[in-house]
N, C-alpha and C positions, 0 to 999 in steps of 0.2 A: 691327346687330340685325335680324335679319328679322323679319318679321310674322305672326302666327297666323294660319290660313285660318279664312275662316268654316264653317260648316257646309254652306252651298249650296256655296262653293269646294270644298271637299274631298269635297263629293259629286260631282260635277261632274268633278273631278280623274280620279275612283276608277271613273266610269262611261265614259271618256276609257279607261283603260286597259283595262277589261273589253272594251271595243270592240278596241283596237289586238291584246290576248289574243285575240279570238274572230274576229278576220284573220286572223291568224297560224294559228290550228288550220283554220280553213276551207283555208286554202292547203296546208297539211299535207295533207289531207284529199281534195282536189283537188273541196270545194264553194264551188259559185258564191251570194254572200256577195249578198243587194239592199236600199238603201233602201227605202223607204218609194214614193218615187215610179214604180223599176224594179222593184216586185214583183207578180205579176199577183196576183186577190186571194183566191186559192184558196191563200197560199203563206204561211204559219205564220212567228210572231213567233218570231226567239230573242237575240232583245236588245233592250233597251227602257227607256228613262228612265222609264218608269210598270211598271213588277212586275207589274201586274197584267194588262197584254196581252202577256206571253209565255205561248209555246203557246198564243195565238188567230190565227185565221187573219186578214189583212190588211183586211178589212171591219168588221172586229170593233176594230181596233186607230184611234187620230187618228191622222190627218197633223202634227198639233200638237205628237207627242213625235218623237225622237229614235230610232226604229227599224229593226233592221233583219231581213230576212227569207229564207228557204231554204225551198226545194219540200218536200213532204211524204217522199220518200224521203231525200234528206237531212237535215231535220229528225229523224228516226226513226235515221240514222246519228250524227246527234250526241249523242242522248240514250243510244244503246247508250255512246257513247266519255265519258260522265260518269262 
């Protein structure tokens, strides 16, 4: 019998693959994908354990969540390709 996930699990899970999805299209894509620590800070959230710092630029955003970040021209190419 396996076990229920909790809700932080299965969130946790589900932001795990949003991430592994949004490698995948960056590479498609042929954009350079940056943490949190490799992104200079002119350079726009587009994934982020906190919702509420995507599409801020990296000043704006903690080092405390799980984010990662693309230059302002690709940012702008990933929003056309939504």
């Amino acid at each position: 019998m396996s076990r229920a996930l909790s809700i932080k699990e299965s969130m946790t899970r589900r932001y795990h693959s949003d991430v592994r999805k949004l490698k995948e299209k960056c590479k498609e894509l042929g954009i350079n994908l940056y943490p949190y620590c490799e992104a200079e800070d002119y350079y726009y959230c587009i994934l982020s354990d906190n919702e509420y710092e995507i599409g801020e630029i990296k000043t704006h955003c903690s080092i405390d969540n799980e984010n990662y970040f693309v230059c302002a021209d690709d940012y702008f190419i990933l929003q056309d390709e939504s």
